[in-house]
C-alpha positions in Angstrom: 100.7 80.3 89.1 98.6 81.3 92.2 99.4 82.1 95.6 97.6 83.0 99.2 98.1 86.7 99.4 98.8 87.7 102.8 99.1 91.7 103.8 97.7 94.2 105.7 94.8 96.9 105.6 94.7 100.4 107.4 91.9 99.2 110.5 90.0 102.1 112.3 91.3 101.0 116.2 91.9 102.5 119.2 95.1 100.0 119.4 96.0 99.0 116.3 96.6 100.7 112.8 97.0 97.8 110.5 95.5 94.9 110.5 96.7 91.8 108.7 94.2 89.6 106.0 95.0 86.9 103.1 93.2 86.1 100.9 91.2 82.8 101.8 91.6 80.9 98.3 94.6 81.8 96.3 94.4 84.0 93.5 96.7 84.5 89.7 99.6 85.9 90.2 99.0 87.8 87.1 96.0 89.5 89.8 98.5 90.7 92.7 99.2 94.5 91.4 95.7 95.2 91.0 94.3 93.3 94.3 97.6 95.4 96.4 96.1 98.7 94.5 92.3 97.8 95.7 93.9 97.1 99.4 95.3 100.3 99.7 91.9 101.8 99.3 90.4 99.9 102.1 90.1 100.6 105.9 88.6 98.0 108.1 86.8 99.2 111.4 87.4 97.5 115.4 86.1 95.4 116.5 87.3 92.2 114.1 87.8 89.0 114.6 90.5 86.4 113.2 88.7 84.8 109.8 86.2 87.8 109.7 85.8 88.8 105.9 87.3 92.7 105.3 86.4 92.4 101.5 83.5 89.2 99.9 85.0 88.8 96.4 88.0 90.3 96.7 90.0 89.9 93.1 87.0 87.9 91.5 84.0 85.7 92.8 84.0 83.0 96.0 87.6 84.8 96.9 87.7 86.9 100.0 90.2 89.1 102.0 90.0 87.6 105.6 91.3 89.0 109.2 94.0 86.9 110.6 94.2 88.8 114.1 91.5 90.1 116.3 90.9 93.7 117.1 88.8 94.7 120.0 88.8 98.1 119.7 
């Protein structure tokens, strides 16, 4: 089974300290422990715009971890 993974990551922002992303493809379900461990690692950094990647290749080749809401600052 696969699935869109949509979450959030910590973003470095004057007005805003998460910042939601799904994945733009879906990915295995069997994937979702390890790519939930990888997003807790990351930090994005303002300014970001919605369908911005955060992460090329997220869980495996041609999937990436995309912004769905725009951050100025």
């Amino acid at each position: 089974m696969e699935m869109i993974l949509t979450t959030t990551v910590k973003i470095k922002s004057e007005t805003s300290t998460l910042l939601p992303v799904k994945t733009d493809k879906p990915i295995q379900k069997e994937k979702l422990k390890k790519a939930m461990k990888k997003i807790s690692k990351l930090q994005a950094k303002a300014p970001i715009t919605v369908g911005d990647i955060v992460l090329r290749n997220f869980t495996e080749k041609g999937i990436n971890l995309v912004s769905t809401k725009t951050v100025e600052r």
